[in-house]
N, C-alpha and C positions, 0 to 999 in steps of 0.2 A: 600476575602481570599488573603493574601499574598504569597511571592513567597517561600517560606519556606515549606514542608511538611504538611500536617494538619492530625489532627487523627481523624477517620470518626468517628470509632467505636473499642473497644477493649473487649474481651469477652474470656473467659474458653471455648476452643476449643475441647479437650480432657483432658481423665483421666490421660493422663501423657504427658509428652516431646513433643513437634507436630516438627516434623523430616522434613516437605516438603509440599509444596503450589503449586498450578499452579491456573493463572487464563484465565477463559475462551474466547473465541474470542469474545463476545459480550460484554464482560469487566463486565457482571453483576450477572457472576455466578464462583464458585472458590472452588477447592476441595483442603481437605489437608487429611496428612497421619500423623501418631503418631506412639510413641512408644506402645500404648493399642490396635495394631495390629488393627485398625481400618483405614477408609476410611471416611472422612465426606464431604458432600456436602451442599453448603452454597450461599443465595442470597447475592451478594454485599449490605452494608450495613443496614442487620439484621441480628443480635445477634443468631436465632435459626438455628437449624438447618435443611435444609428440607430432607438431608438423610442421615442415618448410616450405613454405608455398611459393612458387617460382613465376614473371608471368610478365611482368612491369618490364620495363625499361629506363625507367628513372626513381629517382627515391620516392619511399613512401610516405606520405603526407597526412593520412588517416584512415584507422581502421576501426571498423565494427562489428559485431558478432551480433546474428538475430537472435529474440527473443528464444528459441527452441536451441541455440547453440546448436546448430544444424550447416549456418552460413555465415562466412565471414565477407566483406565485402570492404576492399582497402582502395584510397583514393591518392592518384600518385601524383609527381610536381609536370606532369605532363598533360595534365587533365583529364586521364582517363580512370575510370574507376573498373574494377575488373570482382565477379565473384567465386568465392571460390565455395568449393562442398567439403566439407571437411572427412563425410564417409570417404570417401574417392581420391581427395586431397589432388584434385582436377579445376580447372578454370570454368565456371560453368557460364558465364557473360561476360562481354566486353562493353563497355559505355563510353566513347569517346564524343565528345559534347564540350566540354569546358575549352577557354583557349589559350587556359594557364593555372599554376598550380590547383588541384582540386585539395580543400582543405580540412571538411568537414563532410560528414554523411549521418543521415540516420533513416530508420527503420518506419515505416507506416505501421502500427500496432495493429492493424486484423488484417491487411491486405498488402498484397505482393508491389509495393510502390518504396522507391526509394527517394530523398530529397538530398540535395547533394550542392552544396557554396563552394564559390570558388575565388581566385586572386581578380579574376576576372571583372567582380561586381553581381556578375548569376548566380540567380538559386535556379534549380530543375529539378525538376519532377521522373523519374524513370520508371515505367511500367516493365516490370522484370519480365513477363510472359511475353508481352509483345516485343521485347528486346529495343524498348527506341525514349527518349525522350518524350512525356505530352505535354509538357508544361516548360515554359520559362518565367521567371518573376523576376523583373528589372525595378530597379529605385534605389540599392545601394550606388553609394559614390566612390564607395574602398573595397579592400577585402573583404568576404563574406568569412568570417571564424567560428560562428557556432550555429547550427543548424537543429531543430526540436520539433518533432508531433507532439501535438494536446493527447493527454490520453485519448479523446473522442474520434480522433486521427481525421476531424474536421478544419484543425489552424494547425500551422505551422509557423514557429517565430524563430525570426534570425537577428545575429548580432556580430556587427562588423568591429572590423577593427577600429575603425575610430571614432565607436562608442557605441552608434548606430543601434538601435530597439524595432523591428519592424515586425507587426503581427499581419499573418497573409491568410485569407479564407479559400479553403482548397477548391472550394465545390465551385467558388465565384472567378476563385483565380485572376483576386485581384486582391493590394493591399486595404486591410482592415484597420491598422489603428500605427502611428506610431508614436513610439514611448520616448518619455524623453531619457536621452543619452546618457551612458556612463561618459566619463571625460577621460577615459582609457579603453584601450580594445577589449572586448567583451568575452571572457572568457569562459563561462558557462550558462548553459539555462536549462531551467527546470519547473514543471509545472506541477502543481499540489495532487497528490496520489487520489483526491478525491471531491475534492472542494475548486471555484473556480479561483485560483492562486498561482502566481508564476514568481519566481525568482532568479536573480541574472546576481553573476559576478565579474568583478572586471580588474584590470589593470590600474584603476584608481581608486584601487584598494579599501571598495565598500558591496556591500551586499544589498540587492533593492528588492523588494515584493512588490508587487503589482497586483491588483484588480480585475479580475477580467467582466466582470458584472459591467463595472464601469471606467475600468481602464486607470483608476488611478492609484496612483504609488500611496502604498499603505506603511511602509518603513524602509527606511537606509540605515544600516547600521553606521558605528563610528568609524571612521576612518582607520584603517590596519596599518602597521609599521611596515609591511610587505603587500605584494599586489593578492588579490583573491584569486587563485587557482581553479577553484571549483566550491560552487555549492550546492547543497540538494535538500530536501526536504528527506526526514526519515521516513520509513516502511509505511507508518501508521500516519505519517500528515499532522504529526503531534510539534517537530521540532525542526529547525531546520541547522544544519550542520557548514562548516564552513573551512576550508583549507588555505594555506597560505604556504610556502616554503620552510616556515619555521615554526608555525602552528596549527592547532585543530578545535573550534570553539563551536559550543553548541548556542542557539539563539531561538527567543520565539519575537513575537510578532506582533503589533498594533496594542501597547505600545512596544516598541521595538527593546527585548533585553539580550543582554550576554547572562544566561546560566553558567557557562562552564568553561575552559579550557586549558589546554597543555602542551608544554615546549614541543615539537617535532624535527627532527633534523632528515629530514626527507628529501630536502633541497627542490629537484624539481619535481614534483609532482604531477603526472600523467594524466591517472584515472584515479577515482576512487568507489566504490558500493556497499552498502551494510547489507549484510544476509539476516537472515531471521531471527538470527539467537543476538540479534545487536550490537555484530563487530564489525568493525569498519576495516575493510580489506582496500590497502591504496597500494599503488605498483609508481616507482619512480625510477629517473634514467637518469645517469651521467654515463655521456660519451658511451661506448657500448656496453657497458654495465647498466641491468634492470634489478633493480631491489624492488620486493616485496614485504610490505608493514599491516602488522594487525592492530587495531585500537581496539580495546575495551571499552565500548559506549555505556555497557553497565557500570562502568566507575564514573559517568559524566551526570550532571543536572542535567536535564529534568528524569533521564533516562535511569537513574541509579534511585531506586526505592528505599527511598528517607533515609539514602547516603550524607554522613557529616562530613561539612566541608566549610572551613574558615572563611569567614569573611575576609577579602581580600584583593588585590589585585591577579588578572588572569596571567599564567606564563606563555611565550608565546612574543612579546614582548609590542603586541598591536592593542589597538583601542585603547580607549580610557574608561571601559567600560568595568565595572567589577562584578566578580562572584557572587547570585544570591549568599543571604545569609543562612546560617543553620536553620532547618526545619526539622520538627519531631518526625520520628520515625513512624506512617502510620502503622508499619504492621506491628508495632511493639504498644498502640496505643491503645489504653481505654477509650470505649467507645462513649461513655458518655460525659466522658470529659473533652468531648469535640462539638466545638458551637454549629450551628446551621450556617453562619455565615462560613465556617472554616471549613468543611463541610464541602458549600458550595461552591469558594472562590480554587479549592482543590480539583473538583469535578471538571470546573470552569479550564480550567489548565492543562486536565490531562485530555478533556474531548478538543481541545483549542478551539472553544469558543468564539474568538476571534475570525476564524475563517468561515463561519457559518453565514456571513452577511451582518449588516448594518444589523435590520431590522430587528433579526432575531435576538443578537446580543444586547439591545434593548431591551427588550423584555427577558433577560436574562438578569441583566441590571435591575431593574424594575422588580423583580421577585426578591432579589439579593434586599433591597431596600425594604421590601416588604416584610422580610424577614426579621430587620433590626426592628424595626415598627411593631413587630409583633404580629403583622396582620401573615396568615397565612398567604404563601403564593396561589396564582389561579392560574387552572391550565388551558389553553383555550386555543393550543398550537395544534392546528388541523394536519391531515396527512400534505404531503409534499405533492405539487401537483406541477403540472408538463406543460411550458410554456413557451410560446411559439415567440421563436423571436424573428426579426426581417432574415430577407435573402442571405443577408451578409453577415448573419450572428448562428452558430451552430445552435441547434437544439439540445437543450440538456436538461435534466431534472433542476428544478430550482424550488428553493423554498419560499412558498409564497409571504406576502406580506399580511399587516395586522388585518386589513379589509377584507381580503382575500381567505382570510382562514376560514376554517368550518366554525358557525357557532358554537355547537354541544365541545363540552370539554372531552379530550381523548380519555379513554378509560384509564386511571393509575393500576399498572404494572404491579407495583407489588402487590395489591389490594387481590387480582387475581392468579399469582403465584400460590402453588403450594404451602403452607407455613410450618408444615413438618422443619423446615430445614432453617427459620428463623423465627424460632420458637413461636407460643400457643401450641395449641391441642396439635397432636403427630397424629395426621389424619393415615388411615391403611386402607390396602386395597379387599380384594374379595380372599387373597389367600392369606390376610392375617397377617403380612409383610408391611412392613412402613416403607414410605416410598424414600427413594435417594439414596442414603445412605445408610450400609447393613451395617446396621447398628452391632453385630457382634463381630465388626473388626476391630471394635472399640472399646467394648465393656468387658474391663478382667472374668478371667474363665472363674470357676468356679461358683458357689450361691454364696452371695453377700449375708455377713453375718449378721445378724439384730443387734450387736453391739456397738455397728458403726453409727454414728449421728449423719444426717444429711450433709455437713460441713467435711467430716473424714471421707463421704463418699464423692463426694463435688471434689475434694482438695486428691486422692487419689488417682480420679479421672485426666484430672489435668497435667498433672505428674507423670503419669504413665500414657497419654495419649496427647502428646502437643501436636501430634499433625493433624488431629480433627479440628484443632480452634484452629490449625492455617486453613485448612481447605476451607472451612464451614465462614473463613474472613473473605480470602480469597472470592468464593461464592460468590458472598454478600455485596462484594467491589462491582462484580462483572455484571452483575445485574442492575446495580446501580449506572453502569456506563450503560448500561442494552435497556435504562428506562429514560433514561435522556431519549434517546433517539426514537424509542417510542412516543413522548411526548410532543416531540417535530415532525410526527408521521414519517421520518425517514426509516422507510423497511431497508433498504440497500444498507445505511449506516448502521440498522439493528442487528442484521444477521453479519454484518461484518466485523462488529463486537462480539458477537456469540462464537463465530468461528475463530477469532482470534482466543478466544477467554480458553476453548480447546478443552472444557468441561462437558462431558454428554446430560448433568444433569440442569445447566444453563440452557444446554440445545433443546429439553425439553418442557421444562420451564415455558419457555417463551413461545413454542410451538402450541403447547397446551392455550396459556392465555391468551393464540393469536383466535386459534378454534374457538374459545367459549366465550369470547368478547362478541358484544352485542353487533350484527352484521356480519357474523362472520369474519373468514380469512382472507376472502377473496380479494381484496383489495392488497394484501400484503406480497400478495404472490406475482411476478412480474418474471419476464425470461433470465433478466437481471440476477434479481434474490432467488432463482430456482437454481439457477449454475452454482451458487451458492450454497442453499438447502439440503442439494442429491448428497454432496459427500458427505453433508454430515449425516445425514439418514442414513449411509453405508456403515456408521460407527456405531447408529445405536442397531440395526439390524443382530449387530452379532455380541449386545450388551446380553447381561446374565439378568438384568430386570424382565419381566416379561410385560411389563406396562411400558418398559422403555421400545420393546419391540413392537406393543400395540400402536402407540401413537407414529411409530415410525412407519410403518405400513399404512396407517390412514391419511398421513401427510402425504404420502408414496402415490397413492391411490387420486387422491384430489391433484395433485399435480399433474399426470400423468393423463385425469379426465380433462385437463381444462386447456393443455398444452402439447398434445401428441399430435391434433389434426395438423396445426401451425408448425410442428419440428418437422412435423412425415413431409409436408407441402415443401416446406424451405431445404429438407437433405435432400432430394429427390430432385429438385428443380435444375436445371441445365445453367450452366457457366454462361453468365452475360459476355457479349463484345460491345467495343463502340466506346459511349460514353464512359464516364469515372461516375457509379452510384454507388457513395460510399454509403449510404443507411442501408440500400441491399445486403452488401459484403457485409456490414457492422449482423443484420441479424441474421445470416448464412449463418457465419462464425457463432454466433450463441445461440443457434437452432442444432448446428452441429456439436455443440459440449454437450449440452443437454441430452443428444443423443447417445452420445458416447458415456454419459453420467447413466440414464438411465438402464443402459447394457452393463453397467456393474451394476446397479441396483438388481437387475435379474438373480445374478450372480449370487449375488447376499441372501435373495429370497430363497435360492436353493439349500443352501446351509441353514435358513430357518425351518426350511420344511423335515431338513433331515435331524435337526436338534431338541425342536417342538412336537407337541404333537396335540390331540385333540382340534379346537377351535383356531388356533395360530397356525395348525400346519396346514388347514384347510383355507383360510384366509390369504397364505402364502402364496400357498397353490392357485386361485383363485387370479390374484393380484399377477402373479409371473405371466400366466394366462391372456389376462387382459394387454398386459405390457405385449406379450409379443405377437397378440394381433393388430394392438393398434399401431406397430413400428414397422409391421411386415409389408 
């Protein structure tokens, strides 16, 4: 497949007009609404349908599928919004509130709340258990069109039709900030997967970042020869993606570039979502025909790995922006033919530097300059710390500034990795095994003759094993992204590069050096980075290293001491009424993964007990033990 749109599939959706699309978080399931007042739910590419949901009495205006694709909930030109179950494929609420078309709805991320704009000029608030409206938010002057939770499911931002940017604090329930206007109806929004960053697209046919630190606009792209349909930031918070009727361009940010794009003939374009392998899955509608298109983000800048691409004008036929130019391929390169700065300004791009705050990118710069100077950088970027902001600003991890940081420099990452697996001495363990990687997946069988020079043995190696120089590249990449974010004390961002990297010997890696670093772990470990941590400890539980299983049970073990009394307290605890306390609900909901994490952690210990034996099976035993008194 090329880099152009493809059409998966296109099929008679409905008996009439299909009005609205969403697709679902797993990218493989997708409901839409019509004007034949109906609800359909649909597998990503297959033609039937696997549900008709019946219930409305006037067309449907917008629908959404929850996070667990469990519930869909469609809001119709009546203003009622109704949900359905999709086990049962039964109505299971009725919402009438609005007192004209409802147009927009979305999902509270940990808690049963829905928000929901209407033609009316209302956003509302609907508590699904209590079946009723608690909230109304007044101050638009038009239609409310697009409606968004912050990940922290503390703001919600709406965007009207006649341009209209309003950010609302839930807990205050009252407006927070507003942004200044696109100069067309406002057609999507999106807030950064991890960083405080929001992005809106509109009808006048440009794409805006925003600030949430401080609220101001960080980039607008160039004006589009079509209006902006939807944009969103990808998986990783690296790029942000952007649709049009007749195109799809990739962009990053501050300062504002076009990487990539390619003609699309999709026309109107609904919904769009990239899944994990990087494809962009969009669903579009003429009249009652829905097509389904897959993009290849792997053929796009920045997302295509030292893919060549002409310098040139974008297709698509918007912006005035152009295509980077050719960059070397890194995985084809010599490594010591790459400068520090080249290096850096790459790292700089792929972690998006740009979203990490003013400050830090400063001192990003400030090392980069250091670097040409010759002077080595200094690291002096303390852990990330928790900072209370008024009534009306959510609480979230932020990275502190230069005054603020720890003096002592954080300990450099590589310095306490393994160096078995980037060269110097291959240090081994007590059974005579070198650690990472078994070296005789690698080394021709047979005893090397004394005839060969060093050069024939080096030049064979390479020859007959090129996937040890990817992995052993690869490696070296991921831990370079998982030292960045060591060096900002971002642990949330650290183990969120190691779980992406989807290496166990990265996972251990970094666990190792979080243990033997001076103070301890204990700072690294948060209810956060543990929902994090468990699954990947279920991977190396049932690795064939036995050091991989040791460190996996001693991280098992420390977590489990410092964090059971607060999950037992929080799973156990009885269902609030009354008020909305959304930090309660926020750490139920991560008191409960973790619970559910460490009950497969059990699981895994059994199968070490029964595959080990000696000291690990007794240590397993031991650990299982403990977990399941301190859960009971």
């Amino acid at each position: 497949m090329g880099k152009r749109p493809a059409r998966l599939q296109e099929f008679v959706a409905h008996s009439d007009t299909v009005n609205c699309a969403h697709i679902g978080a797993s990218s493989q399931l997708m409901a839409t609404g019509g004007e034949d007042k109906k609800v359909k739910v649909w597998a990503v590419g297959r033609p039937n349908e696997l549900l008709s949901l019946s219930g409305h009495t006037t067309p449907i205006e917008c629908v959404k599928l929850d996070s667990k694709e469990e519930i869909v909930v469609a809001g119709a030109a009546s203003g009622s919004l109704k949900l359905f179950d999709l086990e049962t494929a039964k109505a299971l609420r009725a919402f009438p509130g609005h007192r004209s078309n409802c147009l927009c709805v979305d999902y509270h991320p940990f808690s049963e709340y829905l928000i929901s704009g209407s033609m009316d000029t209302n956003m509302k608030l609907w508590d699904i258990k209590q079946k009723k409206c608690i909230q109304t938010y007044r101050g638009h002057t038009g239609a409310i069109r697009v409606v968004n939770f912050s990940p922290d499911g503390r703001w919600v931002c709406s965007g009207g039709e006649d341009g209209s940017l309003k950010l609302w604090d839930l807990t205050e329930g009252k407006l927070l900030y507003d942004f200044p206007p696109h100069t067309g109806a406002v057609t999507s929004i999106s807030f950064h997967p991890s960083e405080l960053l929001m992005s809106t697209s509109g009808a006048d046919k440009v794409v805006k970042v925003f600030d949430l630190e401080d609220f101001k606009t960080v980039a607008t792209t160039e004006q589009d020869a079509h209006p902006v349909l939807k944009a969103d930031f990808s998986p990783d918070g690296s790029s942000l993606i952007s649709a049009t009727a007749e195109s799809v361009k990739t962009w990053s940010w501050e300062p504002v570039r076009l990487h990539d794009g390619a003609d699309a003939q999709w026309g109107k374009l609904l919904d769009f979502a990239i899944d994990e392998h990087d494809k962009m899955i969009g669903v579009s509608a003429t009249q009652s025909f829905v097509g389904v298109w897959v993009t290849e983000l792997a053929h796009f800048k920045p997302f295509a790995a030292g893919g060549s691409q002409n310098e040139g004008e974008v297709g698509g036929g918007g912006g005035n922006g152009r295509v980077e130019g050719e960059k070397p391929n890194v995985g084809d390169m010599n490594v010591s033919n790459v400068s520090c700065e080249d290096e850096l300004a790459e790292t700089m791009h792929k972690l998006k530097m740009s979203a990490e705050g003013r400050q830090l990118r400063r001192e990003l710069h400030a090392a980069k300059d250091g670097m040409q100077a010759g002077r080595p950088p200094t690291g002096n970027a303390g852990p990330a710390q928790i900072v209370q902001r008024s009534a009306s600003q959510p609480i979230v991890e932020e990275k502190a500034g230069v005054a603020q940081r720890a003096q002592s420099a954080v300990p450099d990452l590589a310095q306490q990795l393994p160096p078995s697996r980037y060269g110097g001495e291959q240090r081994e363990d007590k059974s005579g095994k070198p650690k990472g990687l078994n070296i005789a997946d690698f080394v021709p069988g047979g005893e090397p003759t004394s005839l060969l020079s060093d050069n024939d043995i080096i030049k064979e190696l390479l020859e007959t094993h090129p996937a040890m120089m990817r992995i052993l590249t690869k490696r070296a990449s991921d831990l370079k992204v998982a030292k960045v974010f060591w060096q900002r004390g971002d642990m949330k961002g650290l183990f969120d590069s190691v779980k992406r990297s989807g290496d166990p010997a990265v996972t251990v890696d970094v666990l190792r050096a979080l243990i033997e670093r001076k103070g301890g772990a204990a700072g690294a470990f948060t209810l956060d980075t543990t929902m994090i941590i468990l699954p990947l400890l279920q991977k190396l539980f049932v690795s064939q290293y036995e050091e991989y299983v040791e460190l996996a049970m001693r991280v098992c073990s420390m977590l489990a001491k410092t964090f059971s009394s607060v999950i037992s307290e929080n799973v156990k605890a009885p269902p609030t009424s009354g008020l909305i306390d959304i930090s309660r609900e926020e750490r139920v909901k991560k008191c409960n993964e973790c619970f559910e994490q460490f009950l497969l952690c059990q699981e895994s210990l059994k199968a070490v007990e029964t595959k080990w034996g000696g000291r690990l099976q007794k240590e397993a035993r031991d650990l299982d033990g403990f977990i399941e008194r301190a859960f009971s």
